[in-house]
N, C-alpha and C positions, 0 to 999 in steps of 0.2 A: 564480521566487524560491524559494531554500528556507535557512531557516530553520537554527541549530548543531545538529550533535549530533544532524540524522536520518540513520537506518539505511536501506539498502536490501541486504536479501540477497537475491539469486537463487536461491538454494540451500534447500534442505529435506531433512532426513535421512530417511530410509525406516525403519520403523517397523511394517510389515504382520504378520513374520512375531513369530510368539511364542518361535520353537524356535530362531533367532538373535540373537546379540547384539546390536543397535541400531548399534553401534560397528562393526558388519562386514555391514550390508545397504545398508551405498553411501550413495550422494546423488543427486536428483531435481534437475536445475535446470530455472525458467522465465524468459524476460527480465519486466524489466520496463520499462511503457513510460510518461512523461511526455510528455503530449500540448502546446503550445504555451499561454503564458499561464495555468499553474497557482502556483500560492502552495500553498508547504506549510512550516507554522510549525513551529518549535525540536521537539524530541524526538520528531518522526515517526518511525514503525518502518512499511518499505513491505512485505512479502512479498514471495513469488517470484509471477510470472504475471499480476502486479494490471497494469490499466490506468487508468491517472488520465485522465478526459477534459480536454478543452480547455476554458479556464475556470475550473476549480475550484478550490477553497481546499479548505486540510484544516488542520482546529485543530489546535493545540502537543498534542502529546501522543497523540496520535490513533493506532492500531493499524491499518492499511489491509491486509484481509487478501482483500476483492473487490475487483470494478472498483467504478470512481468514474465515473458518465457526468458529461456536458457540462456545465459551468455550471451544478455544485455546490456546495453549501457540506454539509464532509463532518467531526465531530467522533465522538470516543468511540474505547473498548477493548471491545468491537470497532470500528472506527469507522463510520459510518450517517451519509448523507444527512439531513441536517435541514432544510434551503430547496432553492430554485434561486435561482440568480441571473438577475436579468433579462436578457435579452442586448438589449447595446446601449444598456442606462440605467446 
């Protein structure tokens, strides 16, 4: 399930050097991957590279810039693991 108005970019601008523009050192992409049976509420923002385990929930609002393992419950900017969910109850 997910929720309006979440973001997922793949993409990340490069950023390394100091002697180039930001504007002219490209772009990094990673997938990202939504594992089965995840819930992510209204105004998620996912990053490039994250993996959401199977199971998990991610509160409204939430900034997901790691992975997410299994049968999580995952809120906040940055967003963090606060419970597990039971598996199976």
């Amino acid at each position: 399930m997910i929720g309006p108005n979440v973001v997922m970019d793949t993409s990340r601008h490069n950023d390394a050097r100091a002697d180039i523009p930001m504007r002219e050192q490209g772009m990094t992409y990673a997938p990202i991957t939504i594992e089965d049976d995840v819930w992510i509420g209204a105004n998620v923002v996912i990053t490039s590279g994250v993996n959401i385990g199977h199971g998990s929930i991610i509160g409204a609002g939430a900034v997901v810039v790691r992975d997410i393992p299994p049968f999580s419950v995952a809120v906040g900017v940055p967003c963090r693991v606060v419970r597990k969910r039971l598996d199976g109850e």
